[in-house]
C-alpha positions in Angstrom: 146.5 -52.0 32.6 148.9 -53.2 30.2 152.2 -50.6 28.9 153.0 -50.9 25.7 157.1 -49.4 25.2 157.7 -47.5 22.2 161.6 -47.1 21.1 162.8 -44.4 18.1 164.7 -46.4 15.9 167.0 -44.0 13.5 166.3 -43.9 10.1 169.8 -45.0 8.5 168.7 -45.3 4.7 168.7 -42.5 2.4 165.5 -42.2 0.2 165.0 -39.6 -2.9 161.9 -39.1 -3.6 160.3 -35.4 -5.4 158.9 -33.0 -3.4 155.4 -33.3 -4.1 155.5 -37.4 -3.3 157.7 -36.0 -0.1 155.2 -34.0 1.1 152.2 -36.3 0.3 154.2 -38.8 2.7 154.3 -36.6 5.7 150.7 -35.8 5.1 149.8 -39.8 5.2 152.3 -40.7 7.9 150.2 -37.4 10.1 146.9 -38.8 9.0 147.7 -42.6 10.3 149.7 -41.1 13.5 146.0 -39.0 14.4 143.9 -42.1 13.6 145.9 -44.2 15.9 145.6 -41.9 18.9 141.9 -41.2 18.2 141.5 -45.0 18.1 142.9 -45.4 21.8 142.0 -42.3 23.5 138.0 -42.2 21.8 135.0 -43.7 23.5 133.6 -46.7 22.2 130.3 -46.7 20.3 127.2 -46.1 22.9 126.3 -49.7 24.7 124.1 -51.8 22.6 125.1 -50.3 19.5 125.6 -52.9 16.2 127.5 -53.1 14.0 126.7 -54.9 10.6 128.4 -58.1 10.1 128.1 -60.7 7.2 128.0 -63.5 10.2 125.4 -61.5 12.1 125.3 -58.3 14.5 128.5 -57.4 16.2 127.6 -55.5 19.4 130.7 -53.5 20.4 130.0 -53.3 24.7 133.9 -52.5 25.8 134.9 -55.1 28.0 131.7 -55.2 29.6 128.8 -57.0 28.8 125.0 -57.5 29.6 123.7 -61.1 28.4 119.3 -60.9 29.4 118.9 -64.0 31.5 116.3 -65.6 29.3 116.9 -64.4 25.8 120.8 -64.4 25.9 120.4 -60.7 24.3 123.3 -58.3 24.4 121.7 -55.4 26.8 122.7 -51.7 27.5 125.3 -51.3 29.7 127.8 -48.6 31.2 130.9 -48.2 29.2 134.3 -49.1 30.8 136.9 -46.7 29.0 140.8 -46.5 29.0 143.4 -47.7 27.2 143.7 -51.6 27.1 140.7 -51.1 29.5 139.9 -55.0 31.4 137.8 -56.1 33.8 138.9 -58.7 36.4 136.5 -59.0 38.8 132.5 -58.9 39.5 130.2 -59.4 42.4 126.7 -59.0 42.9 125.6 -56.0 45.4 123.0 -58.3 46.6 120.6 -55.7 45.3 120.1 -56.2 41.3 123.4 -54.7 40.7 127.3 -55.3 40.7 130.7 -54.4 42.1 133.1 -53.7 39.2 136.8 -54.3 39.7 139.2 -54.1 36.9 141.5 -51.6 34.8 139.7 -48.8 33.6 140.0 -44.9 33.9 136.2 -44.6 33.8 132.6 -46.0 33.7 129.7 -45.1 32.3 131.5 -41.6 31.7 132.2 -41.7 35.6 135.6 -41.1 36.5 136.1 -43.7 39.5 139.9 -45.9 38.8 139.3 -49.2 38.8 136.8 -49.8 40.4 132.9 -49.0 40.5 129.6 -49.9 41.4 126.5 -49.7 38.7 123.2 -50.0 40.5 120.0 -52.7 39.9 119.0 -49.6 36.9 122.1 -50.2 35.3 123.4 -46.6 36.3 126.4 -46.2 37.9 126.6 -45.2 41.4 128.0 -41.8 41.3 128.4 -41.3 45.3 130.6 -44.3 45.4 134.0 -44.6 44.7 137.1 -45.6 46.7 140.3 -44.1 45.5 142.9 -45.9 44.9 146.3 -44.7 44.6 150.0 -46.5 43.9 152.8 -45.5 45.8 154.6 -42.6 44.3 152.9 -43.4 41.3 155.1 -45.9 39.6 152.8 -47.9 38.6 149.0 -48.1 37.6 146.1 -49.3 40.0 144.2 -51.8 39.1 141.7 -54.1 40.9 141.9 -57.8 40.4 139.6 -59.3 43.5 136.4 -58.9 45.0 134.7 -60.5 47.8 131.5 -59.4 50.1 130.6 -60.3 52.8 127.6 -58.5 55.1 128.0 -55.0 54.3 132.2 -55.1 54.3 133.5 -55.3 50.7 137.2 -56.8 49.8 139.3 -55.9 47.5 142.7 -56.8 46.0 144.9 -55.8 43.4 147.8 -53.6 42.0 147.4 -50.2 44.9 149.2 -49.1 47.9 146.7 -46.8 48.9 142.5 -46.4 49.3 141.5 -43.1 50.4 144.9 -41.8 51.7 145.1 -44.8 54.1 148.3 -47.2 53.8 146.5 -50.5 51.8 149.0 -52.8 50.4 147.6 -55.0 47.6 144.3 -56.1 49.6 141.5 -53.8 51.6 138.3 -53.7 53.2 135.3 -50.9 51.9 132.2 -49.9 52.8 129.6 -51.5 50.8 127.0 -48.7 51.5 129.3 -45.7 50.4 132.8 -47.3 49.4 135.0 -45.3 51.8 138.0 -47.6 53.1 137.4 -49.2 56.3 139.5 -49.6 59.6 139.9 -53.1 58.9 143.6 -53.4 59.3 144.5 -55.2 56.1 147.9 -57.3 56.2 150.7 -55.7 54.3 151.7 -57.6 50.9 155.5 -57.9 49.7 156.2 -59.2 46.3 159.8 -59.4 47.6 161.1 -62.6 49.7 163.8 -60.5 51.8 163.8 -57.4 53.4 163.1 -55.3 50.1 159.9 -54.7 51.0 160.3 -50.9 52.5 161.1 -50.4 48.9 158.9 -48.3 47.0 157.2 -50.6 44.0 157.5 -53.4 46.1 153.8 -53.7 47.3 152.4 -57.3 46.5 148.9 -57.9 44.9 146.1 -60.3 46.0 144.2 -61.8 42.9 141.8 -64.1 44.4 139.8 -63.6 48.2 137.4 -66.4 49.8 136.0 -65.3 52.5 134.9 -68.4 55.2 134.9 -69.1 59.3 135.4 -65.9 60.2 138.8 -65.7 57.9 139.9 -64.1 54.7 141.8 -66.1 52.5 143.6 -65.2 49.6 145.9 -66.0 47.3 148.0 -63.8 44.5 151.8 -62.0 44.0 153.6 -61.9 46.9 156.1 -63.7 49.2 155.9 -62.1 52.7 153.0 -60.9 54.7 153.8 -58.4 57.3 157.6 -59.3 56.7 156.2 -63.0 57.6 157.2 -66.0 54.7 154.0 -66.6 52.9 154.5 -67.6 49.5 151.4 -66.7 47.6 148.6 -68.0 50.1 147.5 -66.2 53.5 144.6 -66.1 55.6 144.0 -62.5 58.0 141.6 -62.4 60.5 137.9 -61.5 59.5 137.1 -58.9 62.4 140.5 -56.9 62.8 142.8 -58.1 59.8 145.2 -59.8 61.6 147.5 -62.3 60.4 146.8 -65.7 60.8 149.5 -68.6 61.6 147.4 -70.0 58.2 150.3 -71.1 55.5 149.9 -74.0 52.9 153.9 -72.9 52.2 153.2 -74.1 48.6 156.5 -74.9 46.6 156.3 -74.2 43.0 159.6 -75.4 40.6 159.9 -71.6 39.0 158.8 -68.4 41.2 158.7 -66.3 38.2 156.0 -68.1 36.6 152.4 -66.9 35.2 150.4 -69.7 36.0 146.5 -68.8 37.4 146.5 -69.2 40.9 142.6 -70.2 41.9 140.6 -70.5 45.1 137.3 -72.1 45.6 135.6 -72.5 48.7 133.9 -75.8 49.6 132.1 -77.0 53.4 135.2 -79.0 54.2 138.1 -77.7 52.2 139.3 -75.1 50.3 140.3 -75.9 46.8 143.4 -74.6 44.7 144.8 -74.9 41.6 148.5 -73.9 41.0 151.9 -74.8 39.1 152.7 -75.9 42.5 154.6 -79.4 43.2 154.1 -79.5 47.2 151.6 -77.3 49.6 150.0 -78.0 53.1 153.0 -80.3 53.7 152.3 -83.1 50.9 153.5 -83.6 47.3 150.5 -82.5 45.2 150.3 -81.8 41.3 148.4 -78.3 40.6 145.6 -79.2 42.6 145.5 -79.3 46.3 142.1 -79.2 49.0 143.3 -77.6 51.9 142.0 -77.4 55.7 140.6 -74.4 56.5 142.1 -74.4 60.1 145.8 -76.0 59.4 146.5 -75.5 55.9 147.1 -79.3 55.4 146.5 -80.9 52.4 144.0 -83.2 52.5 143.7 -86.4 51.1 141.2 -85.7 48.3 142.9 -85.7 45.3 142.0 -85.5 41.5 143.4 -87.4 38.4 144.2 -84.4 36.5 146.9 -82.7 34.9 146.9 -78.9 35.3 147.1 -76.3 32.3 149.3 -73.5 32.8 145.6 -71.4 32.9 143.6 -73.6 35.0 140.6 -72.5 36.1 138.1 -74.0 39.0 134.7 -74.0 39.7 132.7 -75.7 42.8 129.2 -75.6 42.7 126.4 -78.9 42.7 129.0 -81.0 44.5 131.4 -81.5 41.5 134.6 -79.3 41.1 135.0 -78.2 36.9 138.2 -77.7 36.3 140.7 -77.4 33.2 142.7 -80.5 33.0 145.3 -81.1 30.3 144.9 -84.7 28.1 141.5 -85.7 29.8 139.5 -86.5 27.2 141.4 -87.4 23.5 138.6 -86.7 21.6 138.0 -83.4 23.3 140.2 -80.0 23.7 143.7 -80.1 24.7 142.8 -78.8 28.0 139.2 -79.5 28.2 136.7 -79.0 31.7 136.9 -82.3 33.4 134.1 -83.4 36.3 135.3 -84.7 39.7 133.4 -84.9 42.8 133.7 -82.6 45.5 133.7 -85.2 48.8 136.2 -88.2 47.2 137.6 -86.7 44.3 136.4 -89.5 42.1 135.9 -88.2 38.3 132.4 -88.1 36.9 131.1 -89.1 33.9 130.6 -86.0 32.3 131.3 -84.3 28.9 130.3 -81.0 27.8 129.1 -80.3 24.2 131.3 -78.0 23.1 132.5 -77.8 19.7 135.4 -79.8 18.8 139.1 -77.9 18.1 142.7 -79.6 18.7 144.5 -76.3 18.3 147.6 -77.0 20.8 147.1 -73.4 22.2 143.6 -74.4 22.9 141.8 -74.6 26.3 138.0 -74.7 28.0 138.3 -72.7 31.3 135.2 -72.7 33.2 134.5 -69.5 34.0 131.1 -69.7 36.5 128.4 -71.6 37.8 124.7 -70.3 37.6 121.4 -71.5 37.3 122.4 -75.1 37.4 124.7 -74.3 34.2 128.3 -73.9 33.8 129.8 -71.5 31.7 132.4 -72.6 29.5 134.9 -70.1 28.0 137.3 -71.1 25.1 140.3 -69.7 25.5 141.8 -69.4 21.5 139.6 -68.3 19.1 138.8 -68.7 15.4 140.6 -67.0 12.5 138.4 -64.1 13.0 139.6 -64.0 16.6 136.4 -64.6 18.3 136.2 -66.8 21.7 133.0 -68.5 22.4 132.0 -68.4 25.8 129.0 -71.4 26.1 127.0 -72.4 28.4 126.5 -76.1 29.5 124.3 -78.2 32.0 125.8 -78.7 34.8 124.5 -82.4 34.9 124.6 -83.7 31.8 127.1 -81.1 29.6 124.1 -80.5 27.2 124.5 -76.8 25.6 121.8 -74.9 27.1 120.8 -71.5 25.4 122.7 -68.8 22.8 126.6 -69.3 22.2 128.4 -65.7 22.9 131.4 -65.2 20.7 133.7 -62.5 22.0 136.8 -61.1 20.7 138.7 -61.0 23.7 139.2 -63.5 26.4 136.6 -63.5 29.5 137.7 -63.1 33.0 134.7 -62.6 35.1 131.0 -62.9 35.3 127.8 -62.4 37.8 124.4 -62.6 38.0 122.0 -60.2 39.1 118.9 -58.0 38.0 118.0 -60.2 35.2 120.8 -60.4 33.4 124.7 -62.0 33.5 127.6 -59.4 33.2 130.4 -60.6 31.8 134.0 -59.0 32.2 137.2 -59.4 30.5 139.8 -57.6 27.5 137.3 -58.3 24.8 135.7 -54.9 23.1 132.5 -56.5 21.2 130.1 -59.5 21.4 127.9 -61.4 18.6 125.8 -63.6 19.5 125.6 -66.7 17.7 
């Protein structure tokens, strides 16, 4: 969750004012001060609630939502409180419901940090909830990655401990009941030298693929069990042991923001960072990497990355945000390639068209044989359309989403997509 740092700034200007008009002051100045906290400490409005709009209903949902599969309608959902609260990550349970991973102090009025799981009813599961703690509290915990795989559950983000047990950055659950399994999970340092032992110096993984009996994962952090792995490492599936796995990606500034992405795909895995060299070979932001050696492999796309590139792989074809693809199109706009030979694919989606230089398509998932497109800048109002596109032929399929916040995360499952991000309130459009 995001701090905000308030500073007292002395008042060096004398003002006269009457008494009356001096004390009517203070009264306003109280007033405003009380509305501000109840504004950041007060529950939304219940989920599914609307509020009138001149341009339609504005739902206000948090930063969750529930789009019905077939009608696109806004649908009751658990609320996700806490101030700035987000949601990074979601995975189906496999069941009709979803893993929740994010910044938040609650949902659904259950107090569970960061993480939760809401059941096929749409209730949240009130016997689950792994408890995540920073070391010696310095910072807040946050969840940034989930994974499944059989009835083990992975996790990554901003915590140094799950259940009382030493978990730096990424750790293995139970999926039945969400209690922290033995599953020795590597140790992450955001430091490159020996600072690690330092407290507040726990690294973060932000993306996991799980494939071939290996976890991969990618995120902030520089060593790995006080071995040099510059944000990409691979542990062991069964025990959690480091593997010799390491792309040893080179990227021109260290301190930079840039999305780091993962996608797995039968032959390779695929990655999308600021990098200028990884797996041993000069490569431009995008890289396909063997699963075995961490090699680059030859496949290679004609693209330039954004600085919030994001990648999907799904129906053979990798979407991803390229920068200058198309000149009629966004400044960073999805681009098609195909997933063997890299070769780009004739493919535009219909999106509406915006040459804001701040503006970029990121797609965001792939389901149903559709790809969902979110914009990343929104209109004057401050509303971000998230759209949904054939994956074949680009064709807008369905209700436009307009959301005012950006969109991080989404799933299918029971029915209905969940979508996850900063936003607070949806209207359909």
């Amino acid at each position: 969750m995001n701090r905000t740092a308030f500073a007292r700034q002395p008042l060096r200007r004398r003002v006269s004012v009457r008494r009356g008009q001096l004390q009517l002051l203070r009264v306003a100045v109280v007033a405003v001060c009380l509305l501000m906290i109840a504004a950041a400490t007060e529950p939304a409005a219940p989920e599914g609630s609307a509020l009138p709009s001149a341009r339609g209903s504005v739902v206000r949902t948090g930063p969750l939502a529930a789009l019905a599969t077939g009608s696109g309608r806004v649908v009751p959902f658990p609320h996700a409180a806490g101030i700035n609260a987000l949601v990074d990550a979601i995975v189906a349970d496999g069941s009709g419901g979803w893993f929740i991973g994010g910044g938040f102090d609650s949902l659904g009025g259950f107090r569970c940090l960061s993480i939760a799981h809401v059941l096929a009813t749409r209730q949240v599961d009130r016997k689950w909830c792994p408890r995540l703690t920073p070391e010696g509290g310095t910072v807040d915990v946050g969840v940034s990655a989930i994974a499944r795989r059989g009835q083990e559950l992975f996790i990554g983000g901003s915590f140094s401990f799950v259940d009382g047990e030493r978990r730096a950055g990424i750790a293995a659950v139970a999926l039945a009941s969400g209690r922290v399994l033995p599953w020795r999970a590597p140790h992450l340092c955001s430091y490159p030298g020996s600072t690690c032992r330092y407290t507040g110096a726990d690294g973060q993984a932000n993306v996991i693929v799980i494939r071939r009996n290996a976890v991969y994962f990618t995120g902030g952090f520089a060593r790995v069990n006080q071995q040099a792995r510059f944000r990409y490492a691979a542990a062991d599936l069964a025990s959690g042991k480091l593997l010799p796995w390491n792309p040893d990606a080179r990227i021109p500034s260290p301190r930079t923001s840039w999305r780091h992405t993962l996608s797995a795909a039968a032959h390779a895995l695929f990655t999308t960072a600021d990098f200028t060299r990884i797996g041993g070979a000069s490569r431009n932001g995008f890289a396909a990497l063997d699963y075995v050696s961490a090699q680059a492999k030859p496949l290679r796309l004609s693209m330039t990355p954004c600085s919030n590139t994001n990648l999907v792989v799904a129906y053979g074809r990798i979407y991803v945000s390229t920068c200058g693809a198309d000149p009629n199109a966004s400044p960073c706009a999805v681009a098609a390639f195909d997933s063997t030979n890299g070769q780009p694919i004739q493919w535009r989606p219909s999106l509406p068209e915006d040459t804001h230089p701040y503006l970029c398509d990121e797609p965001i998932a792939a389901i149903a044989h559709s790809i969902y497109i979110h914009r990343s800048f929104g209109d004057l109002e401050g509303w971000r359309p998230l759209i949904r596109v054939d994956a074949t032929t680009g064709q807008t399929v369905g209700n436009e989403h307009l959301f005012n916040g950006a969109v991080f995360a989404s799933a299918p499952a029971g029915g209905a997509i969940l979508v996850g991000g900063d936003f607070t309130a949806v209207r359909p459009r």
